[in-house]
N, C-alpha and C positions, 0 to 999 in steps of 0.2 A: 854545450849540448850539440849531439851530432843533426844534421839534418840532412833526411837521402832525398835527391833529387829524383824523379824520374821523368822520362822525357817520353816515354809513349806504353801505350797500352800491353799488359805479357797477357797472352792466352789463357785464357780460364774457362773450364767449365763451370766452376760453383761461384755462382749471384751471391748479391755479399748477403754475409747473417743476419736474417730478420728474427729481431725476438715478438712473439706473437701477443706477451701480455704487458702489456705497458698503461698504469695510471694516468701517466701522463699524454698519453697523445690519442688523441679523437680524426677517427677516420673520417673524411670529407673529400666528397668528390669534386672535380675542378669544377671552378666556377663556369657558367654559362659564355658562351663567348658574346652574348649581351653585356652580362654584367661584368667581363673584363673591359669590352668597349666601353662601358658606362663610366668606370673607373677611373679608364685612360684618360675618356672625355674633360671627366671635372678635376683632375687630377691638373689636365694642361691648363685651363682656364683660371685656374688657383697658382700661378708657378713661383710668385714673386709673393708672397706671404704665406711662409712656412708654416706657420702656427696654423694653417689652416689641414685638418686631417679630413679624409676621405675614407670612410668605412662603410663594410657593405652589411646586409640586414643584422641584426643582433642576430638570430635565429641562421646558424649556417644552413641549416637544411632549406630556407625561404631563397627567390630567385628575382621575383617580382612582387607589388604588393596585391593578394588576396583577400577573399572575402573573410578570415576567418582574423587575422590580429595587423593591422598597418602599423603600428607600434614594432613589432618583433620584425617585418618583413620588406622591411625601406631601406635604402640607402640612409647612411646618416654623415652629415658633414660637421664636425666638430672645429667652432672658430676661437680663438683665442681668449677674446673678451668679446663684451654688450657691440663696440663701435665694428669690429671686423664682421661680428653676428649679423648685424643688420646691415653690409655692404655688401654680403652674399648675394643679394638679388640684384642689386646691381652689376655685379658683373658675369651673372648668370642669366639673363634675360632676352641680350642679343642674341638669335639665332645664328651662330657661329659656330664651326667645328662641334657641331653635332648638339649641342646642350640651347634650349629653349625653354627656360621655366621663371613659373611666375608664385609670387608670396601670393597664399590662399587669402580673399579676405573676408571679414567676419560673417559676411551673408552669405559665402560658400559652407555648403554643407558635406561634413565628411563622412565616410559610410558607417561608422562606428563610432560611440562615445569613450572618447580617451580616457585613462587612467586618471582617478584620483592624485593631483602636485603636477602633473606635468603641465612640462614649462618650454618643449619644445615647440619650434615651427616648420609647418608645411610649407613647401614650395610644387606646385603641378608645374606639369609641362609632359617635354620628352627629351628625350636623351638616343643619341641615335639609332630613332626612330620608333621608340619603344616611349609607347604613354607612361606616365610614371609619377609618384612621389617620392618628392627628398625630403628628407628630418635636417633642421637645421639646429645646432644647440651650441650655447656655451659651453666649456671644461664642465664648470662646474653642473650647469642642467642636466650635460649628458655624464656626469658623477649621480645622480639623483636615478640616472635611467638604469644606471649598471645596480643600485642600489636595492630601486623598485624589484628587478630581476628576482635579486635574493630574497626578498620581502614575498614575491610571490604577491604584487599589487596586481589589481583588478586590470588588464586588459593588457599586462607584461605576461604571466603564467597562468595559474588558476585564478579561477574567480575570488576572490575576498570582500568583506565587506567589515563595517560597523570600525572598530580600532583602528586596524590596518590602515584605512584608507584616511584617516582622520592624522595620525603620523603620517601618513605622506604626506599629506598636503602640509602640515607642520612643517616636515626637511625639505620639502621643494621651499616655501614659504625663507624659510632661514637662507637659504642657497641663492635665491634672488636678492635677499638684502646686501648677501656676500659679495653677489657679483658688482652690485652697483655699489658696494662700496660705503654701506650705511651695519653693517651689522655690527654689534654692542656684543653681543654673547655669543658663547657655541650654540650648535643645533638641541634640539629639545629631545627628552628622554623618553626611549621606550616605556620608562616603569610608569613615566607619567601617565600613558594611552591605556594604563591595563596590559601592558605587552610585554611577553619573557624579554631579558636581556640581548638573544641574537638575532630578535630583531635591529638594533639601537645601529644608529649609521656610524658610529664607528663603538664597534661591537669590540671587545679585545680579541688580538690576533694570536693565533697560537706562540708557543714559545721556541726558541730556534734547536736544532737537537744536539747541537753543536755549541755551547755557549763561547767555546774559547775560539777565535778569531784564527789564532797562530796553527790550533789544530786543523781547523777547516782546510785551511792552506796549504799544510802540510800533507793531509786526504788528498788535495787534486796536483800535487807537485808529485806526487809516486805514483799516480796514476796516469802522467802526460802522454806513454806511449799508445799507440793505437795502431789497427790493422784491419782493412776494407776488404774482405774477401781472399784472395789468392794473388790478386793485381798489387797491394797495399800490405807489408805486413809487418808489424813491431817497428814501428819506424815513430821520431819523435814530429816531423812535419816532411811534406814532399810537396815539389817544383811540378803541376801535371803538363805532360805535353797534349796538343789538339787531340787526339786518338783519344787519355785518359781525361782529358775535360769530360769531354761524351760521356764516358764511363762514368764519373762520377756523378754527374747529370743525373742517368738512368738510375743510379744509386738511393736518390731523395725520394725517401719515404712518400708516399699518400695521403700522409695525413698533418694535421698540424696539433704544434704544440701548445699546450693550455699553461697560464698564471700559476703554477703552484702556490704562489705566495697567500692564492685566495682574494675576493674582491673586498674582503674585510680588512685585508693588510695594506692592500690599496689604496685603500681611502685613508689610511694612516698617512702613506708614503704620500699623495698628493697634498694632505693637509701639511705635512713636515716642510714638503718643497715649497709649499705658497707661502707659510709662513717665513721661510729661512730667503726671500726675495725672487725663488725661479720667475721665470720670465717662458712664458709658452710660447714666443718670437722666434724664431733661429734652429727651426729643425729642419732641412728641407730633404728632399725626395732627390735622389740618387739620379741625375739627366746631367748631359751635355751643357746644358746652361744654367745648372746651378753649382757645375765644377768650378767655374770662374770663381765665384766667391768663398770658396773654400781653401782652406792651407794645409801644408804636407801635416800631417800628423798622426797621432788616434784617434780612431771615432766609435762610438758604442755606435752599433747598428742594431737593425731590425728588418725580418723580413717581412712583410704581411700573405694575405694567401691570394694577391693578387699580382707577385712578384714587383710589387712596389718594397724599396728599399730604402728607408727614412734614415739619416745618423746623426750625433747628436757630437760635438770634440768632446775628447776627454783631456785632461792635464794628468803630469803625474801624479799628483796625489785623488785623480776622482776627476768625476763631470766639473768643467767651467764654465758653466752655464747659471749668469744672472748668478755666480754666489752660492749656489745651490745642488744638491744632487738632483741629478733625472737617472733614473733607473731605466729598463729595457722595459717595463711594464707600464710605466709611465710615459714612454715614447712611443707605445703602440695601443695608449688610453685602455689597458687590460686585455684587447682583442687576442684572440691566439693568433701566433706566427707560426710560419714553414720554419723562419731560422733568425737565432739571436745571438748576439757574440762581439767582437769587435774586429775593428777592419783598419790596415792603415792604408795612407793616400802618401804618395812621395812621388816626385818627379827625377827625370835624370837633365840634368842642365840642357834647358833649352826647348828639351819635352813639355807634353801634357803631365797634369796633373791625375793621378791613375792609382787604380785599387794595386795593393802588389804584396797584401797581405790581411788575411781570414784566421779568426777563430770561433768554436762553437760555446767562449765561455759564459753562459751565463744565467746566476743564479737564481732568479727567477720560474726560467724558463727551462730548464735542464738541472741544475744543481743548489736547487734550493735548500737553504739551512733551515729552512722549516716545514721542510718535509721528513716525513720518516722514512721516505726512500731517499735520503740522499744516498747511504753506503753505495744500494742497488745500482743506484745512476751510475753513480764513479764507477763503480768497480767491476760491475755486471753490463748495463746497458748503454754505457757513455760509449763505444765503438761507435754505436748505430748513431747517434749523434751528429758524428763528426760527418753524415752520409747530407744531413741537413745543409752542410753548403752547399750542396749540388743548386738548391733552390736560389745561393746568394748567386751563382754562377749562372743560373739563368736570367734571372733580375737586372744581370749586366750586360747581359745580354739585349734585351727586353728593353735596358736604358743607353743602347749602342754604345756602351763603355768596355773599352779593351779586358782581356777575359784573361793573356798568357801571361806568362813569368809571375804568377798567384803564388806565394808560399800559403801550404794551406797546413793548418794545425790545428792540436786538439784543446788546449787553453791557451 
């Protein structure tokens, strides 16, 4: 396969092609430069237990939390298991590098009555220098929250009452035994509460449109070539020089990309992974000091919309993690990402250990087999795609990890 290098920027007047209607991507304005500080903040305090995620309100259009949902409008920090859960405050509680917060306790009053199951925890404080609450949850709690969403539970969306609320507390109830370790049976049934089928926490997932594997494959092997505006054109991958970093930069979409897979297939794919042994341990966030502990290889990445970049190894045959697959939707617990794909890390003798290879492959998140626009993606809108590294590329930026000699490509 040929690959053109290019080493710097060709003149153009025409900005590369945006197509205007895309299912897949939800416009979102950057985050506040509060809640990128807020990010950074807990992001550094967490550096040495990877399983530990930093996501910001469910609710992207939320900044801060409001009088109107604290549930939708909070940071949330998602920890591994019950013992990481509850060590959260401890190493959040010294006023240090900007983050001072403390576990609310039971005779703190919060300004609103929480949803029916929930099983999350408040931390107050501030975060530099911004009053504030954090949601603190296990996997699986904040599995219960993304669930609630879809349920449309009482103080996630609309109002509900009477059934609804009666299953929740049922699948929160079931998920707590999970976590500790005591649960006998799966979760309890919608038909049980009086309630259609989509409600049920793990609802059946659509069916993929592509059943045959080899075809799938063959769709995104005819379609590898790509072309970025005038700068970028029919080329199977390209070397950018400083001049077309920039450029490509300026390229990343505004918006970010959504789960196609849906939060019902989700909760599939998380039930698959816990039971086949995954291990939520060993993800970590793309910095200077967590290169050390990583080796030359593949890595499924993620980008979040906080230019936080988490990646997970893969082996040849799939993720080697704990025995098990992690998928890109799983590594970024369903949040939409600016950019998902995979990345390698290689050193040259002697060197640091450094990014020196990007792709935008991945199913989930761009080419999913269960959507009915996959054709679309491949064939029509996967160009614009490939514009989504610009965000990995500033991520690395962001993470003062070297940015040149990137092969960048389309799968």
């Amino acid at each position: 396969m040929t690959v053109v290098a290019i080493a710097a920027l060709f003149a153009t007047s025409l900005a590369f092609a945006q197509v205007s209607w895309d299912p897949n991507a939800v416009t979102y304005e950057e985050p506040s430069s509060w809640q990128l500080a807020a990010v950074a903040a807990l992001n550094r305090h967490l550096p040495t237990d990877s399983g530990y995620f930093v996501l910001g309100p469910i609710d992207l259009g939320a900044d801060l939390p409001d009088t109107t949902d604290l549930v939708r409008s909070t940071l949330r920090i998602v920890a591994p298991d019950l013992r990481a859960s509850e060590r959260v405050t401890r190493r959040l509680w010294v006023p240090t590098g900007g983050v001072a917060l403390e576990e609310l306790q039971p005779s703190d009053t919060l300004a609103h009555v929480l949803p029916p199951g929930y099983t999350g925890r408040f931390l107050d404080g501030t975060i530099v220098g911004e009053r504030v609450f954090v949601q603190v949850f296990t996997v699986r709690e904040h599995r219960w929250l993304l669930w609630a969403q879809r349920a449309q539970v009482a103080g996630i969306t609309d109002s509900v009452a009477g059934p609804v609320a009666r299953y929740s507390t049922a699948v929160a109830r079931h998920l707590v035994m999970a976590d500790s370790g005591l649960a006998t049976e799966g979760p309890p049934q919608a038909i049980e509460y009086g309630l259609d089928p989509s409600y049920e926490f793990y609802d059946q997932p659509p069916e993929p449109v592509i059943r045959d594997r080899e075809g799938y494959d063959r769709l995104l092997d005819e379609n590898r070539a790509f072309s970025m505006g005038d700068a970028v054109r029919d080329v199977y991958g390209f070397v950018p020089g400083p001049s077309l970093i920039g450029w490509v930069e300026e390229q990343a979409d505004p918006v970010l990309f959504i789960n196609k897979d849906t939060e019902v297939a989700l909760q599939h794919r998380y039930r698959d992974y816990e039971t086949s042994g995954g291990s939520w341990l060993g993800y970590p966030v793309l910095a200077p000091a967590s290169m050390s502990s990583l080796r030359p290889g593949r890595y499924s990445y993620v980008a979040d919309r906080y230019g936080v970049i988490r990646v997970a190894r893969m082996s040849m045959s799939g993720f080697d993690m704990g025995g098990a697959a992690v998928t890109h939707a799983l590594l970024a617990h369903g949040e939409p990402v600016r950019a998902a794909g995979e990345l390698v890390l290689s050193r040259e003798p002697g060197g640091p250990l450094r990014v020196t290879e990007l792709n935008v492959r991945s199913e989930e998140y761009f080419f999913s087999n269960r959507s009915l626009t996959l054709y679309d993606d491949v064939e029509q809108r996967s160009d614009r795609y490939v514009a989504a590294v610009g965000h990995v590329l500033r991520g690395l930026e962001l993470a003062r990890l070297p940015r040149d000699d990137v092969l960048i490509r389309k799968f």
